[in-house]
C-alpha positions as CSV (number, residue, x, y, z in Angstrom):
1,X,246.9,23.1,199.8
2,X,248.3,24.6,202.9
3,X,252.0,23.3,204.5
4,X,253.0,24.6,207.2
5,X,256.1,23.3,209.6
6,X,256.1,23.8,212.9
7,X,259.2,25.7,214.8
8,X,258.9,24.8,217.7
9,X,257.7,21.9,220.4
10,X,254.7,24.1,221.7
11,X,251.7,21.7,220.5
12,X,253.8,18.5,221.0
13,X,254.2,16.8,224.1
14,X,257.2,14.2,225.2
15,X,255.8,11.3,224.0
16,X,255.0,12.8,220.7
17,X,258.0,12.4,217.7
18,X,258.1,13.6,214.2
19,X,255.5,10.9,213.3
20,X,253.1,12.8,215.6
21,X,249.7,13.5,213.8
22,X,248.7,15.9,217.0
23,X,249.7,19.1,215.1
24,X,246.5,20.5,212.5
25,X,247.5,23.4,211.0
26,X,243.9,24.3,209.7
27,X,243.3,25.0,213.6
28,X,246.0,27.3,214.3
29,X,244.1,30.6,214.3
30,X,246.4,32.5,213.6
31,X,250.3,31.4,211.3
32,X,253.3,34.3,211.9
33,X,255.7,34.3,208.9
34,X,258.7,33.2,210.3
35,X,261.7,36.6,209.6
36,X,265.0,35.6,209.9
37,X,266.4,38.7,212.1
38,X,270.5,38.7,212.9
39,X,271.6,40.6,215.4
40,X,273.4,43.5,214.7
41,X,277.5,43.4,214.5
42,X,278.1,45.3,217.5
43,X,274.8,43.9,219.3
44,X,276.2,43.1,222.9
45,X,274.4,40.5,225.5
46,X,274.4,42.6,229.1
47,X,276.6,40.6,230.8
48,X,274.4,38.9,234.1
49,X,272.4,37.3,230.9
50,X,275.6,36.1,229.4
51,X,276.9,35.1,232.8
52,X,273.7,33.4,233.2
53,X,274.2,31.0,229.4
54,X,277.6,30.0,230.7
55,X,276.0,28.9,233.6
56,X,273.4,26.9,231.9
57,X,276.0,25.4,229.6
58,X,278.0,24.4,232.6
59,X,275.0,22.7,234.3
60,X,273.3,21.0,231.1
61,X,275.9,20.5,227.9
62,X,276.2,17.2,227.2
63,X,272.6,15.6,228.1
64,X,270.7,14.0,225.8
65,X,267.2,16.0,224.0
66,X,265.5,13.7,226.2
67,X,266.7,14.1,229.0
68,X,266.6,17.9,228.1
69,X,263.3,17.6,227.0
70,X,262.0,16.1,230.4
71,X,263.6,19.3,232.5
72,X,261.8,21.2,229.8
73,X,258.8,19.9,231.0
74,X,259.7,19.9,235.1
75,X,260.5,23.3,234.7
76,X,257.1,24.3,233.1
77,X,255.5,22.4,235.1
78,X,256.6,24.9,238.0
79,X,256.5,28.0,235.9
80,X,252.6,26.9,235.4
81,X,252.2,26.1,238.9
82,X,251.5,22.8,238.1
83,X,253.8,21.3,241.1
84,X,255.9,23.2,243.2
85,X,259.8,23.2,243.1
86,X,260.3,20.7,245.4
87,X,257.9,18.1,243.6
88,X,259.7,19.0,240.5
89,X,263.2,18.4,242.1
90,X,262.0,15.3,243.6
91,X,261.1,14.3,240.4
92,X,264.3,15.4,238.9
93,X,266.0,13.0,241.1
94,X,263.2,9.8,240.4
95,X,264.5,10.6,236.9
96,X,268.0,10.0,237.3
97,X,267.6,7.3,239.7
98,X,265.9,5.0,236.8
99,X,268.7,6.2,234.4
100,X,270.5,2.8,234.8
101,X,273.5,2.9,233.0
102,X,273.0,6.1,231.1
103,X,275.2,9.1,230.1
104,X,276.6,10.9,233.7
105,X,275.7,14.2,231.6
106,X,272.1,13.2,232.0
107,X,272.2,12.3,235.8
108,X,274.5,15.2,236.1
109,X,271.4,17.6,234.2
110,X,268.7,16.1,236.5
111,X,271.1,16.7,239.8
112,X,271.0,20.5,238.5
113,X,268.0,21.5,238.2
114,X,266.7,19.4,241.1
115,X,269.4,21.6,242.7
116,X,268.0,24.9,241.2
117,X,264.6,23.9,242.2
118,X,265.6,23.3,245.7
119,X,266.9,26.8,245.8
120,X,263.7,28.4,244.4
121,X,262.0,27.2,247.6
C-alpha cells in the first residue's frame, strides 16, 4: 500500500477540490520526504524581501482562497508566457467585474495585481 498526501496545489488545477481523483501517486517519479526545517533564532529576512511581504499583505489580506487562487493562476500564466501582463490584468479586472456582491477584499485583490501587471509592461 502506498499513501502519499500531496503539499502542495502543483498537479491540481482551480476547478479541482479535495474530491479531485487527478492526483496518482504511482506516477510521480520521483516522492521527496517532506523535513520540517525551522529557521534558525537569529535568522533575519534582508529587509527589500520583508519590505516586499508587507507589501503583499497590504495588497491581498483579506481575499478569499479563491479569489487568491485565480491570481495564482493570472500570475503563472504570465510567468509561463502564457499571456502577457496586460491580458492577465485585463483579466484581473473581468474577474472583479462579475464579483456581484462579493467581499471588497476580493475586488480590491484583483484591482492589485491588474495594477502590478500593468506596471510590468
Amino acid at each position: 500500500m502506498r499513501v502519499v498526501v500531496p503539499t502542495s496545489q502543483v498537479f491540481l488545477t482551480v476547478n479541482d477540490s479535495f474530491a479531485t481523483r487527478k492526483f496518482n501517486p504511482w506516477h510521480q517519479k520521483t516522492i521527496f520526504e517532506y523535513k520540517r526545517r525551522d529557521a534558525t533564532d537569529n535568522f533575519e529576512l534582508p529587509k527589500p524581501l520583508f519590505d516586499f511581504f508587507l507589501q503583499q499583505i497590504d495588497k491581498y489580506a483579506g481575499a478569499s482562497d479563491s479569489t487568491l487562487q485565480q491570481i495564482r493562476y493570472l500570475r503563472e500564466g504570465v510567468f509561463l508566457k502564457d499571456w502577457s501582463a496586460g491580458t492577465a490584468a485585463s483579466n484581473s479586472l473581468d474577474r472583479k467585474k462579475s464579483l456581484e456582491a462579493g467581499p471588497a477584499e476580493d475586488a480590491a485583490a484583483f484591482q492589485n495585481f491588474a495594477n502590478d501587471m500593468r506596471a510590468q509592461q
